[in-house]
C-alpha positions, 0 to 999 in steps of 0.5 A: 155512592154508598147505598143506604141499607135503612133510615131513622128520622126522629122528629123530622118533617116530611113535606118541605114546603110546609116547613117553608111556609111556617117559616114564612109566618114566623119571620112575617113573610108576605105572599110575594117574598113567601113565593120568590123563596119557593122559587129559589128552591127551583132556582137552586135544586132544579127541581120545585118545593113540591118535589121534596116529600118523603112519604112519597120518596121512600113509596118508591124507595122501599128502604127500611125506615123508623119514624119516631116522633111525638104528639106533643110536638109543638115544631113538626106536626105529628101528620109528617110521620103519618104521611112517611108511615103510609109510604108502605110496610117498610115503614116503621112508626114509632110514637113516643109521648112527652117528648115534645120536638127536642127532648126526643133525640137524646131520649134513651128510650129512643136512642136504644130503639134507633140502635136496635133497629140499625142492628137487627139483621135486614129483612125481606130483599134488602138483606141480599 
C-alpha cells in the first residue's frame, strides 16, 4: 500500500449513513428495505454504515486534509465539512460561495487552491 501523505474532499459527505437515508427518501424507500440496504453494507463491508464517518477517521488519522465545500449546496449538507473540519488542526476547511454541489470541481479557484495544497512542503511529523 502507498501511504497517503494528504487528502482534498470537495463537496463530499462525511456521514454515510446520512447519504443512505437521503436516498432512501428519494427513491421512496420505506422503513424495512431502508433497514435490509444499511444491513447490506454490514453484510457487504463487515463493518455496520455507523462505521464510515470521516470526521471520526481522520480524528485518528492526523493526515493533512482540505475540505472545501459551499453553503449553497443543495446535495451534501455544508454540516459534512463542519464535522470533517472538527477532526483536528490538521484539517483545513476551505468555503467557496456560489458553487453549489457541481460547479465547485471544475472552479479554478478551487482546482489552484487544491494544487497548491498538494504542493506545498508538508508540515509538522508528516514531513519526516
Amino acid at each position: 500500500a502507498l501511504p497517503a501523505a494528504r487528502l482534498v474532499t470537495i463537496a463530499s459527505p462525511s456521514v454515510l449513513g446520512d447519504i443512505f437515508e437521503r436516498f432512501g427518501e428519494v427513491v421512496g424507500l420505506g422503513a424495512r428495505s431502508q433497514a435490509a440496504m444499511n444491513s447490506q453494507v454490514l453484510r457487504v463491508a463487515g463493518r455496520p454504515l455507523s462505521a464510515y464517518q470521516s470526521g471520526e477517521l481522520l480524528m485518528r488519522m492526523p493526515i493533512e486534509t482540505l475540505v472545501v465545500h459551499a453553503h449553497d449546496d443543495r446535495e451534501v449538507s455544508p454540516r459534512h465539512a463542519e464535522l470533517v473540519a472538527k477532526a483536528g488542526p490538521h484539517v483545513r476547511l476551505e468555503w467557496r460561495e456560489g458553487l453549489g454541489h457541481r460547479r465547485i470541481i471544475s472552479d479554478a479557484g478551487v482546482v489552484n487552491s487544491v494544487v497548491d495544497f498538494l504542493s506545498a512542503p508538508l508540515a509538522g511529523r508528516l514531513a519526516a
